[in-house]
C-alpha positions, 0 to 999 in steps of 0.5 A, a space after each residue: 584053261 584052268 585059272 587059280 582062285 585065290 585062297 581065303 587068308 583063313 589064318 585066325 590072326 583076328 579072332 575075337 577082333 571086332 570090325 566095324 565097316 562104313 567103307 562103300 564101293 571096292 578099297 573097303 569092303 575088300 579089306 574088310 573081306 580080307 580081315 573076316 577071312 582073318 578070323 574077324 568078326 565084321 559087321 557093315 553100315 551103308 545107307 539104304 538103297 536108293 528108292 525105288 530101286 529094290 535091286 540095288 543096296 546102298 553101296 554103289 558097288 551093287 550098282 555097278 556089279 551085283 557079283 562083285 558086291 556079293 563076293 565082297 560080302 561073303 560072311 560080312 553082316 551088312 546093316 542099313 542105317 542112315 547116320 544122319 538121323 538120329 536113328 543111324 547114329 543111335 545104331 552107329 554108336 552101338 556098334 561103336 561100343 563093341 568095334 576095336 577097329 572102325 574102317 572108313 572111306 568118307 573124305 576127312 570132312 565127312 568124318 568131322 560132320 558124323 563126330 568121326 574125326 579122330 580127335 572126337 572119336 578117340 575122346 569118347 572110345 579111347 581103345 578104338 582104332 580108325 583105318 580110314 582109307 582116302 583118295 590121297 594122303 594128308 593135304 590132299 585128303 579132300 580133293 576128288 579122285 578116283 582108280 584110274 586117276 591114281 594109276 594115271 598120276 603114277 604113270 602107269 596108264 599107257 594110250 587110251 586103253 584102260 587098265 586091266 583091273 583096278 590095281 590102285 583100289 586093291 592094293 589100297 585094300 591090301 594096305 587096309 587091312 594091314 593097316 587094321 593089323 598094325 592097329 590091332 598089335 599096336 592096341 594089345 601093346 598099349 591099350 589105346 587106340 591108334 589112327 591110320 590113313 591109308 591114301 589110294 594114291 600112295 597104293 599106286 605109288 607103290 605098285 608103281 616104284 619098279 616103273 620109277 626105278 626104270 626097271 620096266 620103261 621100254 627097251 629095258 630087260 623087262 621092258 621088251 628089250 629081253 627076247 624071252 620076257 615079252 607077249 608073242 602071237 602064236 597060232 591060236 593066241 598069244 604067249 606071255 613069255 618069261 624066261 628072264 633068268 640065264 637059265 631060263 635064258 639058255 635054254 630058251 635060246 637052246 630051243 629056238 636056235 640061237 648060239 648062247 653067249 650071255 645075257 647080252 644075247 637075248 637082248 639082240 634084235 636077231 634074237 627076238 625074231 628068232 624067238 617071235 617066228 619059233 612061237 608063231 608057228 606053235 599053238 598054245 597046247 604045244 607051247 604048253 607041252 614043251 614050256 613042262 618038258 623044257 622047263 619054261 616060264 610060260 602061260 598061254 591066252 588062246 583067241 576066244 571067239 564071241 561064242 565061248 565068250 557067251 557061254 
């Protein structure tokens, strides 16, 4: 099964900006990746690493995942400084003096005990701009949280299985570094710098709108209720299935044995099983082969034993 890696952006819409970094863990160094591939020239403060372990960097990600840590950093410059030292803060401000863009990731507290806050660094770099990515917007700037704690307010964890992948982390990246966009136009425009706060929380309020719209709760079209935009068994796997629009609709109903009378058919219990017992008897290869000569919106997931998992 062949998977897509997505394109680096590569557009040239930073070239010849200057990022400085001091975004630790996911949300950052993403957005940051984001903007490099942009044409950025990004550089990264992080702490040292923690003694004595010589595998780790000073972001907490390197812990975590080393392969992730190292994707995050293709073609980043990382540099170790402590900014509390007078050292650190030497190095920090030297890069400050050449950045049109800092991004951070501290609590608003933080920044004020480094001379970050905006106010103090707007004083003394009037063209620098501050993206500075937080847990939760405004007033809630300070109070601890996380990924999951995010998505779980917004109602978008279900049971105890936790979520696929780290959708508020990312998305709060994608809006990073639209932000550093926005402050990059905003700067040619005025000549001045520009703050944005870019609140993780409101990332998975946004992924979660078309949940608060209804749009996807249970029984709804693309909530299950619809025959052919569910995950069914198949022989060897599983199907994800989405043959939401009439057309798709039709011609699935067409294919299963079931008589077309609008969209109200696929919505019918009888359709559904109808649908469930047509794929349970095919494996993935043949779902595949008829999804290109029906034309069909479908993707497979074989069953992978623990020994191809290994290798």
């Amino acid at each position: 099964m062949s998977h897509h890696i997505p394109t680096p952006v590569c557009s040239g819409a930073l070239k010849g900006v200057h990022i400085l970094s001091l975004s630790l863990n996911l949300p950052g160094p993403a957005a940051l990746l984001r903007c490099q591939q942009m044409g950025a020239h990004c550089v990264k403060l992080e702490p040292p690493a923690p003694a004595p372990d010589d595998t780790a960097t000073g972001d907490p990600m390197s812990a975590y995942s080393r392969t992730a840590y190292d994707a995050l950093h293709q073609g980043i410059s990382v540099r170790s400084a402590n900014l509390k030292t007078p050292e650190g803060q030497a190095d920090l401000h030297a890069e400050l003096t050449q950045a049109d863009v800092l991004l951070t990731s501290f609590r608003p507290s933080a920044l004020v005990k480094l001379g970050l806050g905006w106010d103090q660094l707007h004083a003394r770099y009037p063209r620098l701009s501050l993206v500075a990515i937080v847990g939760a917007a405004g007033a809630r700037a300070e109070e601890p949280g996380h990924d999951l704690t995010y998505l779980a307010e917004n109602n978008l964890v279900t049971g105890l299985e936790l979520p696929a992948t780290l959708y508020a982390d990312m998305a709060g990246a994608l809006m990073a570094s639209e932000a550093v966009l926005q402050a990059v136009l905003l700067q040619r425009q005025t000549d001045a710098g520009h703050f944005f706060e870019v609140a993780l929380a409101d990332a998975a309020a946004h992924l979660a709108q078309p949940r608060a719209w209804g749009l996807t709760l249970p029984g709804t079209a693309i909530g299950g209720g619809h025959a052919g935009y569910r995950v069914y068994p198949c022989a060897d796997g599983r199907v994800a299935l989405a043959a939401l629009e009439p057309h798709f609709a039709q011609r699935l109903c067409a294919l299963v044995g079931v008589p077309w009378h609008g969209q109200a058919t696929v919505m019918q219990t009888s359709a559904h099983e109808r649908v469930a017992a047509f794929v349970a008897k095919l494996d993935c290869e043949t779902l595949e082969q008829l999804a290109r000569a029906q034309d069909l919106p479908l993707y497979t997931l074989p069953d992978v034993t623990r020994d191809q998992v290994r290798r």
